[in-house]
C-alpha positions in Angstrom: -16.7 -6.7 -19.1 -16.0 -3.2 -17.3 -13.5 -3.7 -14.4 -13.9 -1.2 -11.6 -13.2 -0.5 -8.3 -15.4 1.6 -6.0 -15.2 4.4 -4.4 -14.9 6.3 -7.8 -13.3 9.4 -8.4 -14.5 12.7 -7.8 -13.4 11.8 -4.3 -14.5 13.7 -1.1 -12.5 13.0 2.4 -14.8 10.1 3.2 -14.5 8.1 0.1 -10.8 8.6 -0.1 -10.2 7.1 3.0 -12.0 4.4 2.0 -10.0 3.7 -0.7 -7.0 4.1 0.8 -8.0 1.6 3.7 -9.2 -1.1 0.6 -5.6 -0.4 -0.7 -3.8 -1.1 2.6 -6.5 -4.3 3.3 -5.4 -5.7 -0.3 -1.5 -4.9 0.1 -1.5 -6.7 3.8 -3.3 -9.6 2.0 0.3 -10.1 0.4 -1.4 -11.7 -2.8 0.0 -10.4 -5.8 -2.9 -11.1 -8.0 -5.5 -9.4 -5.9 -3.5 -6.6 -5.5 -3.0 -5.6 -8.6 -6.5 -5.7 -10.0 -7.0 -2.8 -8.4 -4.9 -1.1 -10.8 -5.0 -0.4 -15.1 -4.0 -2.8 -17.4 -1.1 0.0 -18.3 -0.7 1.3 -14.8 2.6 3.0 -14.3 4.4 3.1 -11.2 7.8 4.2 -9.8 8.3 2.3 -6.6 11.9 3.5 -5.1 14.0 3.8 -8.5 12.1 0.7 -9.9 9.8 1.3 -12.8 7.0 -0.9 -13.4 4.4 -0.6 -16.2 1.5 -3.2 -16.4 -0.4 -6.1 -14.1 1.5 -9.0 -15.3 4.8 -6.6 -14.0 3.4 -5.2 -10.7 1.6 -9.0 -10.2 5.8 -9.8 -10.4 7.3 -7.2 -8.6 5.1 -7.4 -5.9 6.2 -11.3 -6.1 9.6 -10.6 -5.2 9.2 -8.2 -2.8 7.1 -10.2 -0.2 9.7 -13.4 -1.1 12.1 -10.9 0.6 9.6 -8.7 3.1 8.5 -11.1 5.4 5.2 -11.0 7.6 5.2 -7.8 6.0 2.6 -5.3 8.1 1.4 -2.0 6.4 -0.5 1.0 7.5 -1.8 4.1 5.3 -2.8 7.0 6.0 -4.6 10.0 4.3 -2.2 13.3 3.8 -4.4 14.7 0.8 -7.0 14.1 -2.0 -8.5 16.1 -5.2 -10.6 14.9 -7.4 -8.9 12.0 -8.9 -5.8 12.0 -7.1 -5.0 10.9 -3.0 -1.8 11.3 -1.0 -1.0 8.9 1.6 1.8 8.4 3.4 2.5 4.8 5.1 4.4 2.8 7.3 5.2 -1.4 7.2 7.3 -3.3 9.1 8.9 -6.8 7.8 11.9 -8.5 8.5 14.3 -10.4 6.0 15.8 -14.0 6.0 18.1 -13.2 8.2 15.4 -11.8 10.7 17.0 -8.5 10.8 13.5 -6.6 11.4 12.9 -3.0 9.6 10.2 -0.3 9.5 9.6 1.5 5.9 8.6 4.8 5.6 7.0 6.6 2.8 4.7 8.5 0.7 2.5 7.6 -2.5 1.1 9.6 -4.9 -2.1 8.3 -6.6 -4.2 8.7 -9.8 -7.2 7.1 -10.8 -9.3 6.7 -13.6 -13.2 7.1 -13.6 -13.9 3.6 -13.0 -11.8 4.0 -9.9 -8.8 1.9 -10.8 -5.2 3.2 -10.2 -3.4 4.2 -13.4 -0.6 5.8 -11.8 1.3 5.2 -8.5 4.4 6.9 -7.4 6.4 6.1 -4.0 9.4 7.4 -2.3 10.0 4.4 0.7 13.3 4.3 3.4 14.0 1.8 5.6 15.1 2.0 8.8 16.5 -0.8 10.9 14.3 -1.7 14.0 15.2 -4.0 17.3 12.2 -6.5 16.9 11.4 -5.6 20.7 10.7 -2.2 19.1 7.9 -3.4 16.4 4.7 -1.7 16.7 2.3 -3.5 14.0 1.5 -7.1 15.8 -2.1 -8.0 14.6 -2.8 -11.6 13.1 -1.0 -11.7 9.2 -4.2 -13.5 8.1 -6.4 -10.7 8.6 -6.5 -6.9 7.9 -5.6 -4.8 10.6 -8.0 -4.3 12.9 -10.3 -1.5 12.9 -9.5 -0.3 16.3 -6.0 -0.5 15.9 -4.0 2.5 16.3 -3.2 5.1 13.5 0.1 5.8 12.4 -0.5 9.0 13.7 -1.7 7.6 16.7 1.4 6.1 17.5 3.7 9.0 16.8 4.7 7.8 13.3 
Protein backbone atom coordinates (compact mmCIF):
# COMPACT_ATOMS: atom_id res chain seq x y z
CA UNK A 1 0.00 0.00 0.00
CA UNK A 2 1.13 3.77 -1.01
CA UNK A 3 1.16 6.09 2.04
CA UNK A 4 0.45 9.68 1.28
CA UNK A 5 -0.43 12.72 2.53
CA UNK A 6 -2.31 15.44 0.70
CA UNK A 7 -1.79 18.41 -0.35
CA UNK A 8 1.07 17.11 -2.67
CA UNK A 9 3.83 18.90 -3.84
CA UNK A 10 4.09 21.26 -6.51
CA UNK A 11 2.65 23.51 -3.81
CA UNK A 12 0.99 26.95 -4.56
CA UNK A 13 0.27 29.54 -1.43
CA UNK A 14 -3.04 27.86 -0.82
CA UNK A 15 -2.04 24.35 -0.49
CA UNK A 16 0.92 25.13 1.54
CA UNK A 17 -0.90 26.61 4.09
CA UNK A 18 -2.88 23.80 4.29
CA UNK A 19 -0.23 21.65 4.98
CA UNK A 20 1.34 23.59 7.29
CA UNK A 21 -2.08 24.01 9.40
CA UNK A 22 -2.40 19.72 9.10
CA UNK A 23 1.17 19.85 10.50
CA UNK A 24 0.41 22.17 13.38
CA UNK A 25 -3.28 20.17 13.98
CA UNK A 26 -1.24 16.73 14.19
CA UNK A 27 1.75 18.23 16.46
CA UNK A 28 -1.01 19.90 19.06
CA UNK A 29 -2.60 16.41 18.96
CA UNK A 30 0.70 15.47 21.07
CA UNK A 31 0.37 11.74 19.70
CA UNK A 32 3.59 10.59 18.66
CA UNK A 33 2.34 7.92 16.30
CA UNK A 34 0.10 10.21 14.28
CA UNK A 35 2.53 12.59 14.00
CA UNK A 36 5.01 11.00 12.49
CA UNK A 37 3.11 9.31 9.69
CA UNK A 38 3.12 12.26 8.12
CA UNK A 39 6.68 11.87 7.56
CA UNK A 40 9.14 9.03 5.34
CA UNK A 41 10.09 5.93 6.60
CA UNK A 42 13.92 7.52 6.43
CA UNK A 43 12.89 11.02 7.19
CA UNK A 44 15.78 13.02 8.46
CA UNK A 45 15.49 15.77 10.81
CA UNK A 46 17.70 18.12 12.88
CA UNK A 47 15.58 19.41 15.72
CA UNK A 48 17.93 21.95 17.92
CA UNK A 49 21.42 19.88 17.73
CA UNK A 50 19.40 16.58 18.00
CA UNK A 51 19.53 14.32 14.93
CA UNK A 52 16.86 12.02 14.23
CA UNK A 53 16.52 9.73 11.21
CA UNK A 54 13.44 7.38 10.90
CA UNK A 55 9.54 6.98 12.36
CA UNK A 56 10.28 4.51 15.01
CA UNK A 57 13.11 7.60 16.18
CA UNK A 58 10.94 10.73 15.65
CA UNK A 59 7.69 8.39 17.02
CA UNK A 60 10.53 8.44 20.33
CA UNK A 61 11.74 11.74 20.32
CA UNK A 62 8.63 13.22 20.04
CA UNK A 63 7.89 10.78 23.15
CA UNK A 64 10.24 12.47 25.36
CA UNK A 65 9.71 15.77 24.47
CA UNK A 66 5.93 16.06 25.42
CA UNK A 67 6.88 13.88 28.83
CA UNK A 68 8.82 17.06 29.46
CA UNK A 69 6.61 19.94 27.33
CA UNK A 70 3.59 19.98 29.11
CA UNK A 71 -0.01 21.19 27.67
CA UNK A 72 2.28 22.00 25.08
CA UNK A 73 0.36 24.73 22.53
CA UNK A 74 1.82 25.35 18.94
CA UNK A 75 1.13 27.71 16.23
CA UNK A 76 2.68 27.81 12.49
CA UNK A 77 2.90 30.01 10.24
CA UNK A 78 3.76 30.34 6.49
CA UNK A 79 7.22 32.44 5.78
CA UNK A 80 7.84 30.70 2.25
CA UNK A 81 7.14 27.82 -0.21
CA UNK A 82 8.57 26.41 -3.69
CA UNK A 83 7.67 23.60 -5.15
CA UNK A 84 8.47 20.89 -2.81
CA UNK A 85 9.80 22.82 0.00
CA UNK A 86 7.74 25.31 2.82
CA UNK A 87 9.18 27.64 5.43
CA UNK A 88 7.36 28.16 8.54
CA UNK A 89 8.22 29.74 11.42
CA UNK A 90 6.23 28.83 14.82
CA UNK A 91 5.58 29.54 18.25
CA UNK A 92 4.42 27.01 21.38
CA UNK A 93 4.12 27.53 24.68
CA UNK A 94 4.46 24.58 27.60
CA UNK A 95 5.54 24.60 30.91
CA UNK A 96 7.82 21.88 32.72
CA UNK A 97 7.30 19.80 36.01
CA UNK A 98 8.12 22.38 37.92
CA UNK A 99 5.49 24.68 36.11
CA UNK A 100 8.02 27.19 35.15
CA UNK A 101 6.03 28.16 31.88
CA UNK A 102 8.15 29.04 28.45
CA UNK A 103 7.38 30.18 24.93
CA UNK A 104 9.55 28.55 21.92
CA UNK A 105 10.42 30.21 19.08
CA UNK A 106 11.56 28.99 15.72
CA UNK A 107 11.85 28.26 12.18
CA UNK A 108 11.44 24.90 10.06
CA UNK A 109 12.58 24.15 6.88
CA UNK A 110 10.66 21.46 5.00
CA UNK A 111 10.96 19.00 2.12
CA UNK A 112 8.54 16.62 0.72
CA UNK A 113 8.38 13.94 -1.50
CA UNK A 114 5.72 13.51 -4.30
CA UNK A 115 3.35 11.64 -2.31
CA UNK A 116 3.37 14.60 0.02
CA UNK A 117 5.16 13.11 2.93
CA UNK A 118 8.07 15.01 4.74
CA UNK A 119 11.51 13.53 4.07
CA UNK A 120 13.37 16.17 5.57
CA UNK A 121 12.77 18.66 8.51
CA UNK A 122 15.15 21.09 9.92
CA UNK A 123 14.51 23.43 13.04
CA UNK A 124 16.30 26.02 14.86
CA UNK A 125 13.84 26.49 18.34
CA UNK A 126 14.88 29.05 21.64
CA UNK A 127 13.02 29.24 24.60
CA UNK A 128 12.32 31.97 26.41
CA UNK A 129 10.94 32.01 29.99
CA UNK A 130 7.30 33.46 30.28
CA UNK A 131 5.29 34.55 33.66
CA UNK A 132 2.16 32.22 33.09
CA UNK A 133 -0.02 35.51 33.48
CA UNK A 134 1.79 36.30 30.22
CA UNK A 135 0.70 33.06 28.00
CA UNK A 136 -1.10 33.90 24.95
CA UNK A 137 -2.18 30.30 23.46
CA UNK A 138 -5.29 29.24 25.92
CA UNK A 139 -7.71 27.11 23.67
CA UNK A 140 -8.97 23.63 24.92
CA UNK A 141 -5.66 20.93 24.63
CA UNK A 142 -8.14 18.34 23.24
CA UNK A 143 -8.84 20.20 20.21
CA UNK A 144 -6.89 22.05 17.46
CA UNK A 145 -6.66 25.54 17.73
CA UNK A 146 -9.49 27.20 16.68
CA UNK A 147 -9.95 28.52 13.41
CA UNK A 148 -10.68 32.02 14.49
CA UNK A 149 -8.01 32.21 16.81
CA UNK A 150 -5.34 34.72 16.37
CA UNK A 151 -2.22 34.37 14.12
CA UNK A 152 1.11 34.57 15.45
CA UNK A 153 1.42 37.49 13.49
CA UNK A 154 -1.73 38.68 14.82
CA UNK A 155 -0.52 38.82 18.15
CA UNK A 156 2.81 40.54 17.46
CA UNK A 157 4.83 37.24 17.58
Amino acid sequence: MSESRPPFPPFNKQTAVQKIRAAEDGWNSRNPERVSLAYTLDSRWRNRSEFVVGRPAIVTFLTRKWERELDYRLIKELWAFNEHRIAVRFAYEWHDANGAWFRSYGNENWEFDDAGLMRTRHASINDVPIHERDRLFHWNLAAPRPMDHSSLSDLGL
